[in-house]
N, C-alpha and C positions, 0 to 999 in steps of 0.2 A: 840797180841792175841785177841784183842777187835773189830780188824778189821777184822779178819776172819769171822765172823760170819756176820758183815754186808757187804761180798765181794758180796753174790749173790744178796743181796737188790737191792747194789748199782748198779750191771750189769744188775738188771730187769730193774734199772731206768732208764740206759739207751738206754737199750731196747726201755724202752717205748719212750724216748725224740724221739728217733730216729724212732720208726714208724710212730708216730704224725706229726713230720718234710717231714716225706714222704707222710704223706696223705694232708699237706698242700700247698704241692709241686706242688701233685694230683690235688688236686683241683681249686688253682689258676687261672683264666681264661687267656688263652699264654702261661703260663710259660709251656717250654717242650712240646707244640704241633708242629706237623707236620705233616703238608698236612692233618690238620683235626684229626688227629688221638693223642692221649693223653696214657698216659703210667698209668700201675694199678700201682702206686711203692707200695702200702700196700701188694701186693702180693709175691713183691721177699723180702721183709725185714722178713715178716711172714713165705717164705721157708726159706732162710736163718738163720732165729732164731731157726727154727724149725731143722736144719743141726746142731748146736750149743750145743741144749741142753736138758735134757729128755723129755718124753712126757707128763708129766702135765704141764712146763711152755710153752712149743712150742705149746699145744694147748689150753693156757690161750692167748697166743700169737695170734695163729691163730684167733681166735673166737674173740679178741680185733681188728685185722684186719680184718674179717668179717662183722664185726658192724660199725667199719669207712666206709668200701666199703658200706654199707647198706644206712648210710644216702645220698650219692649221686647218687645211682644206679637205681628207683625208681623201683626196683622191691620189693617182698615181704620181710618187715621190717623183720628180722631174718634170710632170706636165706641164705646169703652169711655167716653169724657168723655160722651157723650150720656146712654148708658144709666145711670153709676151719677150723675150730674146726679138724673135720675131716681127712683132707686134710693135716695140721700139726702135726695131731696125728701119721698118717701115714707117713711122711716123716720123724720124730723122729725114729720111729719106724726101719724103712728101711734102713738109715745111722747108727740106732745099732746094727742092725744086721747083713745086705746086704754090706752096701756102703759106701766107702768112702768120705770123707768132701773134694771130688773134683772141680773145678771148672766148669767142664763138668757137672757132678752130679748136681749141682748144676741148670744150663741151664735146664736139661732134666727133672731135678724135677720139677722145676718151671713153664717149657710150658707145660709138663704133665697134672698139676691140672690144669691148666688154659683153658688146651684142654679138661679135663673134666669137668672143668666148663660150658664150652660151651655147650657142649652135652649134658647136665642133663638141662642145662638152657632151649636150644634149644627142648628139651624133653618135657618138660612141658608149653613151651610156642606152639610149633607147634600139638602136640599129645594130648595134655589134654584140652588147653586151644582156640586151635583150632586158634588161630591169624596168617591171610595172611603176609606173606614173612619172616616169620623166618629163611627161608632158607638160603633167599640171605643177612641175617646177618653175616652168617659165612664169604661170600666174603668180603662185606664191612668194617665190621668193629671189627670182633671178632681175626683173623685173623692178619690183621696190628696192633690189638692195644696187640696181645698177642707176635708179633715180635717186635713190640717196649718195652713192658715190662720185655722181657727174657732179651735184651738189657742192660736194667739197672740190671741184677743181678750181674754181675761184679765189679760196683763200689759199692752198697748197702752191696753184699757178702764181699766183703774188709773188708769194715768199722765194719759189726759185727764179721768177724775171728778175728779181730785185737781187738775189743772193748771180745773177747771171749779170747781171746790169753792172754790179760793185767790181765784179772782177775783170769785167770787158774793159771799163772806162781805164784812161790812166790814170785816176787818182787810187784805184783801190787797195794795193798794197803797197804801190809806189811808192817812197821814199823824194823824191824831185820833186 
């Protein structure tokens, strides 16, 4: 009975080990690029958690993955925590009500917010802030790196159904 209470702690914790692990992945310079192009993983662990579980931790989650994307993004320190806050709230939200915890779902959620990342991005950098070639970002590099990172929803989606699966069932921390 003593571990029930601390089953959700311990599945934030590992929540959190496991976004960290992906933003280190992220970040590392080689690891996981190709042909130039590098994968967001803080963004499929962040839908994927956000598939998982209600909308205040998926978007404690989200906004914890917005602020890792933040310090290496070098756009405005807060953006990305705001928007995929957001972004997780809404996808909580839509597999409660809408959608299933498919592995399609899953894909189509993930390059969703990431294709609306772009366009809110590309919004304010081409529309507001008036900066030459915003456009030709979307070719280069918004594009490949948001097909590389739907990519890894697959294996990142596993790991948190199963790390969600272990701690739902009653055998996972139980003791009985």
């Amino acid at each position: 009975m003593i571990f029930e209470r601390k089953k959700p702690k311990v599945r934030y914790f590992a929540y959190a080990i496991l976004l960290l692990l992906c933003f280190l992945l992220q970040v590392t310079p080689g690891v996981l690029e190709l042909w130039g192009v590098k994968p967001i993983l803080v963004v499929p662990a962040a839908v994927c958690i956000a598939m998982e579980e209600p909308v205040l931790p998926a978007s404690v989650f989200g906004m914890a993955a917005g602020l890792l994307w933040d310090f290496t993004a070098g756009t405005v320190f807060g953006y990305h925590a705001l928007l995929w806050l957001l972004f997780c709230a809404a996808v909580s939200l839509s597999v409660t009500f809408y959608l299933s915890r498919h592995w399609f779902n899953r894909f189509l959620l993930c390059f969703g917010a990431l294709l609306l990342d772009g366009v809110i991005k590309t919004a304010f950098s081409a529309l507001i802030w008036q900066e030459p070639g915003t456009w030709s970002f979307w070719m280069s590099q918004l594009l490949p790196a948001a097909g590389y990172t739907v990519f890894w929803c697959f294996p990142i989606g596993s790991l948190i159904r199963r790390i969600s699966v272990f701690f739902h069932r009653s055998g996972g921390l139980d003791t009985q």
